[in-house]
Each structure stands twice: as structure tokens, then as C-alpha cells.
C-alpha positions as CSV (number, residue, x, y, z in Angstrom):
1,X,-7.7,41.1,-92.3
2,X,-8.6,39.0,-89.2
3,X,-5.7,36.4,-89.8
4,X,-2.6,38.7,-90.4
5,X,0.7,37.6,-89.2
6,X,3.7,39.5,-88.4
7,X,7.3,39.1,-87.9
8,X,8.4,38.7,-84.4
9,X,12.2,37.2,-84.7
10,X,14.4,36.5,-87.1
11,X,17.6,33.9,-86.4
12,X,20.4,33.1,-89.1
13,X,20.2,29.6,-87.4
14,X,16.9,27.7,-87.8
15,X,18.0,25.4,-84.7
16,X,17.3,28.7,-82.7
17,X,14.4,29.6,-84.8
18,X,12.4,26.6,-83.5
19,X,13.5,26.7,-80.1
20,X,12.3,30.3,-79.3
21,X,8.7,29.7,-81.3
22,X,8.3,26.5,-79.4
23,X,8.8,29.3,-75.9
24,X,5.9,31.4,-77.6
25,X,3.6,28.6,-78.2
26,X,4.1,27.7,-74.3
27,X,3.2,31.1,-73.6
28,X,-0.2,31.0,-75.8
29,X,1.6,32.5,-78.8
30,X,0.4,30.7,-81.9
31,X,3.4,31.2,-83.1
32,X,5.5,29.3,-86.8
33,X,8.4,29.7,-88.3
34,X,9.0,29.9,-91.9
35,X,11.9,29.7,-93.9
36,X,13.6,27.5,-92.1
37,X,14.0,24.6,-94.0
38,X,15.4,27.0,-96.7
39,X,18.3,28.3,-94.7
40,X,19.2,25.2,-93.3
41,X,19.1,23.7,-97.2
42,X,21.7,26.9,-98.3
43,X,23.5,28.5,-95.3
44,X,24.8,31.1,-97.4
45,X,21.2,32.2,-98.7
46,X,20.5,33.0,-94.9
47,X,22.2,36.8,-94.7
48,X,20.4,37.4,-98.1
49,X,16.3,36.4,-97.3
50,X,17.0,37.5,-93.4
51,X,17.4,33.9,-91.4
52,X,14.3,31.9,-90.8
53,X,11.5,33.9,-89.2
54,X,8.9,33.7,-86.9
55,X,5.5,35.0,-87.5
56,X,2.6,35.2,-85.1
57,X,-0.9,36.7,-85.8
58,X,-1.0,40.8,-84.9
59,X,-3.4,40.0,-82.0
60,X,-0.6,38.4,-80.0
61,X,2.2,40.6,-80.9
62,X,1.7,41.5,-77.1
63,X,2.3,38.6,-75.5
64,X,4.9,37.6,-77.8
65,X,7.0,40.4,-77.2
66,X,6.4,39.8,-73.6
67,X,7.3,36.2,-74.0
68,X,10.2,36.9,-76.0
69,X,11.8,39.5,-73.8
70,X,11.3,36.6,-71.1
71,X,13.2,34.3,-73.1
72,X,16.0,36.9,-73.5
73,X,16.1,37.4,-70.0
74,X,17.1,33.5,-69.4
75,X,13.7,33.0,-67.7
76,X,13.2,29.6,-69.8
77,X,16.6,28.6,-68.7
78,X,17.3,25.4,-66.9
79,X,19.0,24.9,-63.7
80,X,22.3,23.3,-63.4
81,X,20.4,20.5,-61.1
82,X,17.2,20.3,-63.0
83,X,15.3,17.1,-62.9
84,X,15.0,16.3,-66.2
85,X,13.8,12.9,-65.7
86,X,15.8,9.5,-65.5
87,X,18.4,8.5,-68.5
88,X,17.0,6.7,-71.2
């Protein structure tokens, strides 16, 4: 199948879940997460169906793993003095 998605992460919190696919899809990575909303309804549930997880299609596994490793690395990572615009 042309649109067959595989497991690249899985996180026990889906906080993290969301954070890391939102890193893929800024590296080009069509990237979801699924069973999130799941694990955050029944904590307890998460060791059991493996945290939420996050799928992208098999012809970006590449660049996923690439962009994942960065993410690992810290390379997303904010500076102490980072300009993140003013207060709101």
C-alpha cells in the first residue's frame, strides 16, 4: 500500500507525544499521533496499549529518524536568552 504508516515513537505522556510530532512535521515529516487522547482519558491504560504513538507514512521513516535523533540530541532546544517575543 502506497499510504502505509508506521510507528516512529511511543511516549507514556501524550504532552510529549505532541511535542516531538509537532518537531517532525517542522522537518517535512507528515507525522500524527494516535492514542493520545486515550492515555491522557486513563493514565493507568498507558503501560498496557504502549503510551500514545506516533505514526508517519513508511516513505519518511528516513527523515523521521533523522529528525528524531535531532530532537534527542537537544538540537530543537531553546537558549537560555532566546527571543521569544514580547510578554503578552
Amino acid at each position: 500500500m502506497e499510504n502505509d504508516y508506521r510507528i516512529i515513537a511511543q511516549f507514556l505522556i501524550p504532552t510529549e507525544a505532541h511535542l516531538v510530532c509537532g518537531c517532525l512535521v517542522a522537518a517535512g515529516v507528515p507525522a500524527v499521533v494516535c492514542d493520545d487522547q486515550l492515555v491522557q482519558a486513563n493514565l493507568l491504560w498507558a503501560p498496557a496499549i504502549g503510551g500514545a504513538r506516533i505514526l508517519v507514512p513508511d516513505e519518511f521513516m528516513y527523515k523521521a529518524r533523522e529528525a528524531l535523533a535531532a530532537y534527542e540530541r537537544g538540537e530543537y532546544a531553546l537558549a537560555e536568552d532566546a527571543d521569544v517575543g514580547p510578554p503578552r
